[in-house]
Backbone as numpy.savetxt, mean C-alpha at the origin, in Angstrom:
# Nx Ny Nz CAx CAy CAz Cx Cy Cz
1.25 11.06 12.69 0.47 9.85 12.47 1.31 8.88 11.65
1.34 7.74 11.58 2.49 6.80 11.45 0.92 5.55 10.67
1.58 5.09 9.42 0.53 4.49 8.99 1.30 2.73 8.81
1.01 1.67 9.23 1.66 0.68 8.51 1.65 -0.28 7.40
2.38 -0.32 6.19 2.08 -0.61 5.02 2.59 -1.92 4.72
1.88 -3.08 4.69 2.43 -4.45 4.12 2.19 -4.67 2.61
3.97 -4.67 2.15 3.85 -5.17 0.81 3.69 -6.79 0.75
3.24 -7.25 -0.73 3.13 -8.92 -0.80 3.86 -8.91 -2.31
4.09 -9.95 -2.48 4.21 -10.35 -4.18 5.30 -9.49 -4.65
5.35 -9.09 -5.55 6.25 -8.24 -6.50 6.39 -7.06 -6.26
5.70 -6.32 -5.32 5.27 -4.93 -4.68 6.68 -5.27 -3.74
6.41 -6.67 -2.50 7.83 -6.87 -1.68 9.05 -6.77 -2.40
9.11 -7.74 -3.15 10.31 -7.90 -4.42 11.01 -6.42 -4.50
10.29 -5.82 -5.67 10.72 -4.58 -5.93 11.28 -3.16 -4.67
10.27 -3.80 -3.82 10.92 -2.78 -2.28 11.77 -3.44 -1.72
12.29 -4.55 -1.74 12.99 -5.25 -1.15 12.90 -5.52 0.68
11.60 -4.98 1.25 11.07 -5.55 2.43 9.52 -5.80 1.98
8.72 -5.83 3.04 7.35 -6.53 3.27 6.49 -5.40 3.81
7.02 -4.15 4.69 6.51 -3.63 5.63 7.26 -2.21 5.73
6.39 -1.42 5.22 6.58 0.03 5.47 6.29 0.95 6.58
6.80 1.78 7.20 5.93 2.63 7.99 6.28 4.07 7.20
5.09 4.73 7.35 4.80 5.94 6.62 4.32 7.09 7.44
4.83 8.19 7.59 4.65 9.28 8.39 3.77 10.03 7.77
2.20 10.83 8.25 2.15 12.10 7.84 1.04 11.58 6.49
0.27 10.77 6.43 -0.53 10.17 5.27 -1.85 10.13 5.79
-2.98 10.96 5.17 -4.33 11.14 5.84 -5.00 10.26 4.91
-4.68 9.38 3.98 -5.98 9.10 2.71 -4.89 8.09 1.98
-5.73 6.78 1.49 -5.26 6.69 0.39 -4.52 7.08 -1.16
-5.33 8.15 -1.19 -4.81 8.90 -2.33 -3.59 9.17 -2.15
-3.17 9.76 -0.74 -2.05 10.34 -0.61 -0.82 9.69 -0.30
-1.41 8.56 -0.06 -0.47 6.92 0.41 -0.56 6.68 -1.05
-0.79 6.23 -2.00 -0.60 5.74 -3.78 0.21 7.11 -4.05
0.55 8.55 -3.98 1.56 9.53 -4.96 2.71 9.17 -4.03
2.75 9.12 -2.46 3.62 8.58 -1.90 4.44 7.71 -2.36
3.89 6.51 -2.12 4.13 5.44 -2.59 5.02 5.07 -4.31
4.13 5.80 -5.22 4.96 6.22 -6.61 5.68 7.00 -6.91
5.71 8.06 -5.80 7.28 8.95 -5.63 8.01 8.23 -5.04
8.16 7.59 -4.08 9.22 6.99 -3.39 9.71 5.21 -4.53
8.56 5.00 -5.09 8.87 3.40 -5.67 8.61 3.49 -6.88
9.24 4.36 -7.46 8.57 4.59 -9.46 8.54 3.07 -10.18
9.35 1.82 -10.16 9.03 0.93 -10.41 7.17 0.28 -10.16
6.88 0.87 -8.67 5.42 0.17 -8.63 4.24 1.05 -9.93
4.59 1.96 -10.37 3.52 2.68 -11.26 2.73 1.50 -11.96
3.40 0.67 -12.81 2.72 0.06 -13.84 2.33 -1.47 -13.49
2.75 -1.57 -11.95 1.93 -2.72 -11.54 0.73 -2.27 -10.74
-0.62 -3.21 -11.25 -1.71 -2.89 -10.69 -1.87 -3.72 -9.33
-2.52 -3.25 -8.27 -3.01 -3.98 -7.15 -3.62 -2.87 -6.20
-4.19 -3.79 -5.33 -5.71 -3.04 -4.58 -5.10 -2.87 -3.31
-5.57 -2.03 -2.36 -5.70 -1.54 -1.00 -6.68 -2.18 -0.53
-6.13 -2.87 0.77 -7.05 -2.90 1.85 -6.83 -2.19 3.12
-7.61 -1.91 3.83 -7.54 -1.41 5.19 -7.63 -2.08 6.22
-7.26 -2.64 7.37 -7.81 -3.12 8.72 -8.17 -4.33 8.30
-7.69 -5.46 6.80 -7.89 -6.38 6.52 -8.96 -6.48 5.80
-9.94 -5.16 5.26 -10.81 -4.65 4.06 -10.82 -4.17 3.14
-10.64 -5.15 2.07 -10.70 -4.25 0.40 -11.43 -3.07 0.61
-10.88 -2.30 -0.33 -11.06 -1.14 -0.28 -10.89 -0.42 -1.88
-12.00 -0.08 -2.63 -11.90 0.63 -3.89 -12.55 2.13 -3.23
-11.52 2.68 -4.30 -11.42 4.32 -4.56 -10.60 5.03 -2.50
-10.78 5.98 -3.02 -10.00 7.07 -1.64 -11.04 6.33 -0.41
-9.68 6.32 0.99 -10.74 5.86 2.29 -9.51 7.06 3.16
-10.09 7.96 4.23 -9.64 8.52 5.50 -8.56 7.27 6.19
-7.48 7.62 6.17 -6.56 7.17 7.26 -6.20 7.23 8.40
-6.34 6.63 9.68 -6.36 7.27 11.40 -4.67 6.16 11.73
-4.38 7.11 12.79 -3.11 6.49 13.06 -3.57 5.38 13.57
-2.11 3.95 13.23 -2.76 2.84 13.63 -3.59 1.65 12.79
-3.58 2.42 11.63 -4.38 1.22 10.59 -3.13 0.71 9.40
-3.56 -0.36 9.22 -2.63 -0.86 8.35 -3.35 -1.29 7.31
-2.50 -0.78 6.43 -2.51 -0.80 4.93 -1.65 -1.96 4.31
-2.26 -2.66 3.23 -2.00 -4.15 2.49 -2.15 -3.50 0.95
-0.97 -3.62 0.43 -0.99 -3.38 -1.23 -0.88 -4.89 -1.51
-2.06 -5.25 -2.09 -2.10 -6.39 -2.92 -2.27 -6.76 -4.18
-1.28 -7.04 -4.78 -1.20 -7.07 -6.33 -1.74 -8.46 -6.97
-2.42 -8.51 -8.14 -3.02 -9.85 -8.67 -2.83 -11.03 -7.76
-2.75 -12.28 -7.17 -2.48 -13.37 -7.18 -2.83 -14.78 -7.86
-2.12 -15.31 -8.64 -2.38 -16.37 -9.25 -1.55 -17.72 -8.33
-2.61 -19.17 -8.50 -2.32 -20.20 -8.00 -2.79 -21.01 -8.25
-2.88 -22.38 -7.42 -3.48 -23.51 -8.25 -3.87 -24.43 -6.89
């Protein structure tokens, strides 16, 4: 199962692309230790998950085919 992950903001920055693909990830949960094993810089920045273009608080089931959005604060004017 192949999950696709769009970084934005400082999440891109620090990965130095926009767009992950991730093998083998059933859950959020397991996409965030992923994610902070592979990017120890993202630990201490906060930002939210969405799914399929839906915020999303606490753990959601992952199906191949959905894409995942780490979105960190945004400020603007």
């Amino acid at each position: 199962m192949i999950i696709k992950v769009l970084l934005f903001g400082v999440l891109a920055e620090k990965a130095g692309k926009e767009e992950l693909k991730i093998e083998n990830i059933s859950s959020l949960d397991e996409l965030n230790k992923h994610i902070n094993d592979k990017y120890p810089s993202f630990k201490n920045i906060q930002f939210r998950f969405s799914v399929n273009r839906i915020l999303i608080s606490g753990n959601k089931k992952l199906k191949e085919g959905d894409e995942v959005a780490m979105l960190p604060p945004f400020a603007g004017g």
